[in-house]
FISE-252014 format. One record per residue: residue number from 1; x, y, z of N, C-alpha, C, O in turn. Coordinates in Angstrom, 1 decimal, padded with zeros to 4 digits. Layout:
N
  zake     n.X     n.Y     n.Z    ca.X    ca.Y    ca.Z     c.X     c.Y     c.Z     o.X     o.Y     o.Z
   NUM       X       Y       Z       X       Y       Z       X       Y       Z       X       Y       Z
...
END
This chain:
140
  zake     n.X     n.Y     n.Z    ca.X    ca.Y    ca.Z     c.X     c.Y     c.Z     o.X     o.Y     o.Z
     1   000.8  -001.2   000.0   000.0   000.0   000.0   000.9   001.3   000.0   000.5   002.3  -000.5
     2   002.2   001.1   000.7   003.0   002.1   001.0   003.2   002.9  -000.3   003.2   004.1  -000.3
     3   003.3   002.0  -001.4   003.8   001.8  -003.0   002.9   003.2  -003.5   003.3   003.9  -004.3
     4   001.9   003.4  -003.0   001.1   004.1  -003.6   001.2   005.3  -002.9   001.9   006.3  -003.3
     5   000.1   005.0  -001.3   000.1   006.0  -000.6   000.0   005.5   001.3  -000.6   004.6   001.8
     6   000.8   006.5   001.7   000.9   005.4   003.3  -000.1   005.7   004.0   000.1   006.8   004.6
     7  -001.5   004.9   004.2  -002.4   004.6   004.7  -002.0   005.6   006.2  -001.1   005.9   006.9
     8  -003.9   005.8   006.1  -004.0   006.8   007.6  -005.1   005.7   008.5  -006.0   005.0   008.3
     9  -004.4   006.2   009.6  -005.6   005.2   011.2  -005.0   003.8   010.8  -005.8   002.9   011.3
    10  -004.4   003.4   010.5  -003.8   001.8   010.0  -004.0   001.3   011.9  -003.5   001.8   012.9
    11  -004.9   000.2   011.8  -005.2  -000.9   012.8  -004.8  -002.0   012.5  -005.0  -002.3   011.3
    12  -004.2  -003.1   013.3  -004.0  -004.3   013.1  -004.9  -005.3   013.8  -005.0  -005.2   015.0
    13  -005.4  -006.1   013.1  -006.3  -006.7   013.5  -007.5  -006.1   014.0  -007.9  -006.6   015.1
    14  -008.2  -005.2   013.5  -009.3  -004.1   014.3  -010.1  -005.4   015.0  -010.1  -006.6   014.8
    15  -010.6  -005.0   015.7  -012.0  -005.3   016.7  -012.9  -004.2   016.6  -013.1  -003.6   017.7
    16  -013.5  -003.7   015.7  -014.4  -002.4   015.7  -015.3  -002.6   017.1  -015.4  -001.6   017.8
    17  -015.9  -003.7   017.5  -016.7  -003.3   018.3  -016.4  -003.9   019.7  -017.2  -003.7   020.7
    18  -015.1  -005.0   019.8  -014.1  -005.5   020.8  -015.1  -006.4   021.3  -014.8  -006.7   022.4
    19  -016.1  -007.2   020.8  -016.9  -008.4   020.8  -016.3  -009.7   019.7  -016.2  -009.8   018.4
    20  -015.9  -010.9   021.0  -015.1  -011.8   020.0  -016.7  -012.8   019.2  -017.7  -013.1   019.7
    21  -016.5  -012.9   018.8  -017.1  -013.3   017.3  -017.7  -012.8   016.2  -018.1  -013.5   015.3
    22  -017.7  -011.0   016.5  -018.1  -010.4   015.5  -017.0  -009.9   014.1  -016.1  -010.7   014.0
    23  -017.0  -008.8   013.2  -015.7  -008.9   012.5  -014.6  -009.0   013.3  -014.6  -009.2   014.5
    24  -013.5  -008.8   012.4  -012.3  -009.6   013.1  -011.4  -008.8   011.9  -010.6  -009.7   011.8
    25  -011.0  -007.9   010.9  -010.3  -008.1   010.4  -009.1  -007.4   010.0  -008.9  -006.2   010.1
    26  -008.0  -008.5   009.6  -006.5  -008.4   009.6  -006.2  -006.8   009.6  -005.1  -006.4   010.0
    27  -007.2  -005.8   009.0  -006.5  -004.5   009.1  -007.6  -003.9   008.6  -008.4  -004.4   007.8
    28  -007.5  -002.1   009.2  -008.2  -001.2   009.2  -007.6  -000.2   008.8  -007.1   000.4   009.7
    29  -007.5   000.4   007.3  -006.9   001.8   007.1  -007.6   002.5   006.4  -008.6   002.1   005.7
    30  -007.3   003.9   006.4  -007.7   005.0   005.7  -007.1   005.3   004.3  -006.7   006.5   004.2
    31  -007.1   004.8   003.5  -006.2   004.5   002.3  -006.6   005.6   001.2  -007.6   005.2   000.5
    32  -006.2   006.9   000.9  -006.0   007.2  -000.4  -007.7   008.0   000.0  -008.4   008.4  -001.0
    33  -008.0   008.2   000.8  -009.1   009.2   001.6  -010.4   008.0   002.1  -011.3   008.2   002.9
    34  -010.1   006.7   001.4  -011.3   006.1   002.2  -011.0   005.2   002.7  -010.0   004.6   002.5
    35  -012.2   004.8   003.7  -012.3   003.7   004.7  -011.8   001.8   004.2  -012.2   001.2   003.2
    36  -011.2   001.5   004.9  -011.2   000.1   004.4  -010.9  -001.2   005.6  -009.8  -001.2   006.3
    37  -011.7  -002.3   005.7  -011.3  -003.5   006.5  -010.7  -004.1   005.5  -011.1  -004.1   004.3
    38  -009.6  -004.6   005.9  -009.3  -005.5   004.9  -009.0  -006.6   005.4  -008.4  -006.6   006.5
    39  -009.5  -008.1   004.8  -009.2  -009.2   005.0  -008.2  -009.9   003.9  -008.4  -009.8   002.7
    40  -007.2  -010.5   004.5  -006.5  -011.5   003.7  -006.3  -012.8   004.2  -005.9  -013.3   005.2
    41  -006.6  -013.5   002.6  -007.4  -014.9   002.9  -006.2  -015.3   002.2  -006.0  -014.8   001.1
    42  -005.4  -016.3   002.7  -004.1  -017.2   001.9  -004.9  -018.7   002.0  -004.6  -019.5   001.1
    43  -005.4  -018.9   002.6  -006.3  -020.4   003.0  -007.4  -020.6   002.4  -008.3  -019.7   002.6
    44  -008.0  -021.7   001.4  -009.3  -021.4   000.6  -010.1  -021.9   001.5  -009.7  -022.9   002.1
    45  -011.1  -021.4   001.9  -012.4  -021.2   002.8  -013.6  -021.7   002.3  -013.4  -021.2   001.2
    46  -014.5  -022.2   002.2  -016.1  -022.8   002.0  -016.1  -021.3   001.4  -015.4  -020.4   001.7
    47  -017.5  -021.4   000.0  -018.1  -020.5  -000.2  -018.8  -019.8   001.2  -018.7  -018.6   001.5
    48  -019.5  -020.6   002.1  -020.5  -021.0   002.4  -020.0  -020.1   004.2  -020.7  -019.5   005.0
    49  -018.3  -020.6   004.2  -017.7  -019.6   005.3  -017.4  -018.3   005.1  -017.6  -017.5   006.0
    50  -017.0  -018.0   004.2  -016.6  -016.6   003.6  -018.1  -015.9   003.8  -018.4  -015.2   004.8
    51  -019.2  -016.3   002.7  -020.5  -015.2   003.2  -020.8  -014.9   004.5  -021.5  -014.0   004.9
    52  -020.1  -016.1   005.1  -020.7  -015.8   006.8  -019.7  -014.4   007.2  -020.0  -013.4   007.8
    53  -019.0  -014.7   006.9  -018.0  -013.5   007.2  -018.5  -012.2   006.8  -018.4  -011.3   007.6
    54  -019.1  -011.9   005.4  -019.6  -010.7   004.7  -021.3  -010.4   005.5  -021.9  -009.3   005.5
    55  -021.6  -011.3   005.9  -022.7  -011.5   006.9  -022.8  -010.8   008.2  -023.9  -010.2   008.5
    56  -021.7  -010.9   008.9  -021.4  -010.2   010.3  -020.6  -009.1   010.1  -020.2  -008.6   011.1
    57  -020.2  -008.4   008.7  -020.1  -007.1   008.3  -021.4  -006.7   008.3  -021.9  -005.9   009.1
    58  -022.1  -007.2   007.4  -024.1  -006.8   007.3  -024.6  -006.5   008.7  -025.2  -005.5   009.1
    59  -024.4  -007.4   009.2  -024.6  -007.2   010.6  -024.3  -005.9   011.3  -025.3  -005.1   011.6
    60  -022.8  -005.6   011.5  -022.3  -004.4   011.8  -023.3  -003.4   011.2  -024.2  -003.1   012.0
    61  -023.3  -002.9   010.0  -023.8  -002.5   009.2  -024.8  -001.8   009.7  -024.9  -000.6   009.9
    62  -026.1  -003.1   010.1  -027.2  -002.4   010.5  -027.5  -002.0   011.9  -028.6  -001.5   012.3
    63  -026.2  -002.3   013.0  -026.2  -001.7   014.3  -026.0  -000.7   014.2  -025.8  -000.3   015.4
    64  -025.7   000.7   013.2  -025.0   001.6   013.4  -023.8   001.9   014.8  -023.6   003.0   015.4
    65  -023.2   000.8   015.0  -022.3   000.7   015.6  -020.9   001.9   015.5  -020.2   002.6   016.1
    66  -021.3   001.2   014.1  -019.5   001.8   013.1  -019.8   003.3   012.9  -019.1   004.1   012.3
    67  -021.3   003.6   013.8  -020.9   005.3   013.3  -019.8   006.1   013.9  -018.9   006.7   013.5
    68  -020.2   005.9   015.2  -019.9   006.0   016.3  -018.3   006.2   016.6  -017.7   006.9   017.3
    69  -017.8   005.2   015.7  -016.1   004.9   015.9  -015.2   006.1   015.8  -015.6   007.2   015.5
    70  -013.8   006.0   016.2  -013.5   007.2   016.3  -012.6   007.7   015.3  -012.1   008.9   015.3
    71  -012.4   006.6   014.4  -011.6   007.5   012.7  -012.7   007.9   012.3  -012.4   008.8   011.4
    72  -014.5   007.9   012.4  -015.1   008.6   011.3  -015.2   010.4   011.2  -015.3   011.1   012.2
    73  -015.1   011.2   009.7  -014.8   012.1   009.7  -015.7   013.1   011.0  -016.5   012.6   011.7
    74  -015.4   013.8   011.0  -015.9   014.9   011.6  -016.8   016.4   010.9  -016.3   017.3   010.3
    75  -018.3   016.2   011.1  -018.6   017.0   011.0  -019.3   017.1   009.1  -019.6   018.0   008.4
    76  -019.2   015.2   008.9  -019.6   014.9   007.8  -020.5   013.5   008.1  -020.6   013.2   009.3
    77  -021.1   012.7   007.4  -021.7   011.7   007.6  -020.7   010.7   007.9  -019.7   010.6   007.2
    78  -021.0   009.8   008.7  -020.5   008.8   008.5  -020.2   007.6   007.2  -021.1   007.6   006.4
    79  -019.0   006.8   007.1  -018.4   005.7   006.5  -018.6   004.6   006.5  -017.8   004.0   007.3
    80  -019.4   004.0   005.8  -018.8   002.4   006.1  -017.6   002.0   004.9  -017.5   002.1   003.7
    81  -016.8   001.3   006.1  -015.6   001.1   005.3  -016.3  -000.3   004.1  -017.2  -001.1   004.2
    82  -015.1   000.1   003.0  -015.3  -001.1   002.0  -014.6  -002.3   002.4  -013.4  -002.1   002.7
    83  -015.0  -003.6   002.3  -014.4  -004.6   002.5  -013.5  -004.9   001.5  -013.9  -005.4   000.4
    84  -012.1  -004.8   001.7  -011.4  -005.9   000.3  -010.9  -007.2   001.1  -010.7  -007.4   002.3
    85  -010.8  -007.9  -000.1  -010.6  -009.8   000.2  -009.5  -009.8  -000.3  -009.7  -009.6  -001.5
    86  -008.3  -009.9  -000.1  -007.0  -010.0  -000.5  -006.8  -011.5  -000.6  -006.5  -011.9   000.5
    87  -006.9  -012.4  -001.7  -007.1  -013.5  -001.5  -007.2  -014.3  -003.3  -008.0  -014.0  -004.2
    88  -006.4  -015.2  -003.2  -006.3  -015.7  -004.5  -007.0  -016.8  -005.3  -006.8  -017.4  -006.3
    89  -008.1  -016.7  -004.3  -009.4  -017.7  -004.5  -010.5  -016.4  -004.8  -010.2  -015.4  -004.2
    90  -012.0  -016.2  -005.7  -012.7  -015.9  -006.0  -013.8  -016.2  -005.5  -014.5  -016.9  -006.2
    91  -014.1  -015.9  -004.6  -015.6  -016.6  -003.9  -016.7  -015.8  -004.2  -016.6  -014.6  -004.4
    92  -017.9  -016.4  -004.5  -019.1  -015.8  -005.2  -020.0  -015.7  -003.3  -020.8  -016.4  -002.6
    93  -019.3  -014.6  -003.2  -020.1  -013.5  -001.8  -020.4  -012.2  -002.5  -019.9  -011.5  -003.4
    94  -021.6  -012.1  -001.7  -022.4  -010.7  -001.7  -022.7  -010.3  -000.8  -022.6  -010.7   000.4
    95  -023.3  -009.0  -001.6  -024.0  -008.2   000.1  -024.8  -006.7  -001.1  -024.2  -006.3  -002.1
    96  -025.7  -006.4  -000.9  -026.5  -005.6  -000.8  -026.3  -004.3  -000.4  -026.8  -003.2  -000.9
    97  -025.3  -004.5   000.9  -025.4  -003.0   001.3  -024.4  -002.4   001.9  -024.4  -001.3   002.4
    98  -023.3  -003.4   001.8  -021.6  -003.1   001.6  -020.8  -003.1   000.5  -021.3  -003.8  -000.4
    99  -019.5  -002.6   000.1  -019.2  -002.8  -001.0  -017.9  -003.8  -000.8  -016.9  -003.5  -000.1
   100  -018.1  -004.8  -001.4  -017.0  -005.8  -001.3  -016.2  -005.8  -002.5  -016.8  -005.6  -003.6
   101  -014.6  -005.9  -002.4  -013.4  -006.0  -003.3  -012.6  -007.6  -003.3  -012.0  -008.1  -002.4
   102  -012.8  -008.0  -004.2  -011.8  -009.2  -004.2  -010.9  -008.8  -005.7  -011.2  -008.5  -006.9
   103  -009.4  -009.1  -004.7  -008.5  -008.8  -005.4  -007.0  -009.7  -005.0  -006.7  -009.6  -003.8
   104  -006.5  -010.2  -005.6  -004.8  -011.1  -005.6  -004.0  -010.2  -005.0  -003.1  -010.8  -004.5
   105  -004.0  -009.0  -004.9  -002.8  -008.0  -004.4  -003.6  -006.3  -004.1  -004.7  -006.0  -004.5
   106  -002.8  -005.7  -003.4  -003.2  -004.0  -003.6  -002.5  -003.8  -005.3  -003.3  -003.5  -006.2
   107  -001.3  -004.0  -005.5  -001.6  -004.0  -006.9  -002.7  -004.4  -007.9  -003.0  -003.7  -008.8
   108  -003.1  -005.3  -007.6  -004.6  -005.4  -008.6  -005.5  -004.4  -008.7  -005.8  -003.7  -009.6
   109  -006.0  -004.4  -007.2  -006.7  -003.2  -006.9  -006.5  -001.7  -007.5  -007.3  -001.0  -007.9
   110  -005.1  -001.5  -007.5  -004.8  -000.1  -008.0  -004.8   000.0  -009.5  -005.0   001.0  -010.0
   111  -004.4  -001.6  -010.3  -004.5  -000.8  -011.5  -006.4  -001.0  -011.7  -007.1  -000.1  -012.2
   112  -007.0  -002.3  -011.2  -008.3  -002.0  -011.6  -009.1  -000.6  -011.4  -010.0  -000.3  -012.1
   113  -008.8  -000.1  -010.5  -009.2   001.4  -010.2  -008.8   002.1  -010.7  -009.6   002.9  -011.0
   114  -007.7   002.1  -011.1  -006.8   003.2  -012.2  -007.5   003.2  -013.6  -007.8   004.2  -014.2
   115  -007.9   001.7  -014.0  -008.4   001.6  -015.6  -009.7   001.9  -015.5  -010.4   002.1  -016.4
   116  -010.1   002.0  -014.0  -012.2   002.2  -014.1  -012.4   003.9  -014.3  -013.2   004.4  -015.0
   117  -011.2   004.6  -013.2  -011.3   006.0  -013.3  -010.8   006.9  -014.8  -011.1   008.0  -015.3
   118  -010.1   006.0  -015.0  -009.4   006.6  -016.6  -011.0   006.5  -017.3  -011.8   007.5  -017.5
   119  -011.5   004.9  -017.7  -012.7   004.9  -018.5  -013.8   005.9  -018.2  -014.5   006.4  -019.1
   120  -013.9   006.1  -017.0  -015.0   007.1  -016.6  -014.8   008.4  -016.8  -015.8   009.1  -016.8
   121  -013.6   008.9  -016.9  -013.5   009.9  -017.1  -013.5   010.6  -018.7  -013.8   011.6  -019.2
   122  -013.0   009.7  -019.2  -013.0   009.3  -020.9  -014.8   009.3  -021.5  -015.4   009.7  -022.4
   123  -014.9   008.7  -020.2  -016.4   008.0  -020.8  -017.8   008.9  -020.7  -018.9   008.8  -021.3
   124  -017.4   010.2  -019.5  -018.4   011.1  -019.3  -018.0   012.4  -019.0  -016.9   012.1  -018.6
   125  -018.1   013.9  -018.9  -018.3   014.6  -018.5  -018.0   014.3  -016.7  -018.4   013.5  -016.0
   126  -016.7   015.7  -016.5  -017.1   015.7  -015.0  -017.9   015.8  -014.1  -017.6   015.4  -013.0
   127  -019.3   016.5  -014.3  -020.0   016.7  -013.8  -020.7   015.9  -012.5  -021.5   015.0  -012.8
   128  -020.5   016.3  -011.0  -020.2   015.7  -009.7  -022.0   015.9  -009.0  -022.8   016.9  -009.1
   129  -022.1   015.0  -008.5  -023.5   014.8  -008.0  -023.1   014.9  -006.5  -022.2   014.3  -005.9
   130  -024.2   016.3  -006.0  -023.8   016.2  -004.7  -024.7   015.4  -003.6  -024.9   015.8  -002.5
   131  -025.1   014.4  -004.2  -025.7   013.7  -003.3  -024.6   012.6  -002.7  -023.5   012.2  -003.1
   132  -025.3   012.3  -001.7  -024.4   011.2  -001.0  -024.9   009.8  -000.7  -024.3   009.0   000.0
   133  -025.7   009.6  -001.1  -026.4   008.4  -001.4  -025.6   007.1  -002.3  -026.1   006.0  -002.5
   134  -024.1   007.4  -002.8  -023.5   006.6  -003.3  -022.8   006.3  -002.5  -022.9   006.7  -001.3
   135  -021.4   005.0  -003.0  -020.7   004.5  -002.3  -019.3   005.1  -003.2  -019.0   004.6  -004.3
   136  -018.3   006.2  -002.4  -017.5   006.7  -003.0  -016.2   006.1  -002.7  -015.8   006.4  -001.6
   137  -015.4   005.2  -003.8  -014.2   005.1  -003.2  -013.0   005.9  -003.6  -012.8   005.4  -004.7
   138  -011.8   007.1  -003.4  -011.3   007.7  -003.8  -009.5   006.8  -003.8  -008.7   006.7  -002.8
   139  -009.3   006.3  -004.9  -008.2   005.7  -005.0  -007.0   006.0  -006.2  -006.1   005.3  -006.5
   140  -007.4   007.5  -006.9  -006.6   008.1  -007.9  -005.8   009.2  -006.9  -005.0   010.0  -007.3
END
């Protein structure tokens, strides 16, 4: 990550809410202005274990627990961080109302981000919606 940009609030092993069996994951940073848990999976896992995992994110999610935390901005709405899966297996998990990343490396991630923001910007007019109802990730 350094490679790019050196992450802000960096947690190791977060416990957002210091309850053992809720998330759990390997790291918490502020990367490049946004939120991120990040899990890295070197071990292939059950489809069936992995959603459980994206599950008790959902979970979080709807306690508004995570507003409360104390990296969220100040004086703006609250974040929910994006999940990435750092992990060289492709597991078919969802969710509805988080935004999940699977990717082999932060190199992955960066050039896929790099080639989605080039296309978009190629592809439309800058014109910025000040609504906040999206899910914004800032990684150029």
């Amino acid at each position: 990550m350094c490679t790019y940009s050196v992450p802000k609030q960096v947690i190791v092993e977060d416990k957002p809410t210091g309850r053992k069996g809720w998330i759990e994951p390997d790291l918490f940073c502020i990367f490049k202005g946004s939120p991120f848990w990040i899990e890295i999976q070197r071990n292939q896992y059950s489809e069936q274990k992995m959603q459980a995992k994206i599950n008790l994110y959902e979970e979080l999610f709807f306690s508004d627990e995570w507003k409360s935390l104390h990296w969220q901005p100040e004086g703006r709405s609250p974040i929910f961080p994006s999940v990435i899966l750092i992990t060289p297996v492709r597991y078919a998990v969802s969710s509805e109302h988080i935004r999940i990343i699977q990717v082999v490396s932060i190199h992955e991630l960066m050039k896929k981000y790099k080639s989605s923001t080039k296309q978009q910007r190629e592809a439309k007019p800058i014109a910025q919606s000040s609504s906040s109802s999206g899910v914004r990730i800032n990684l150029t």
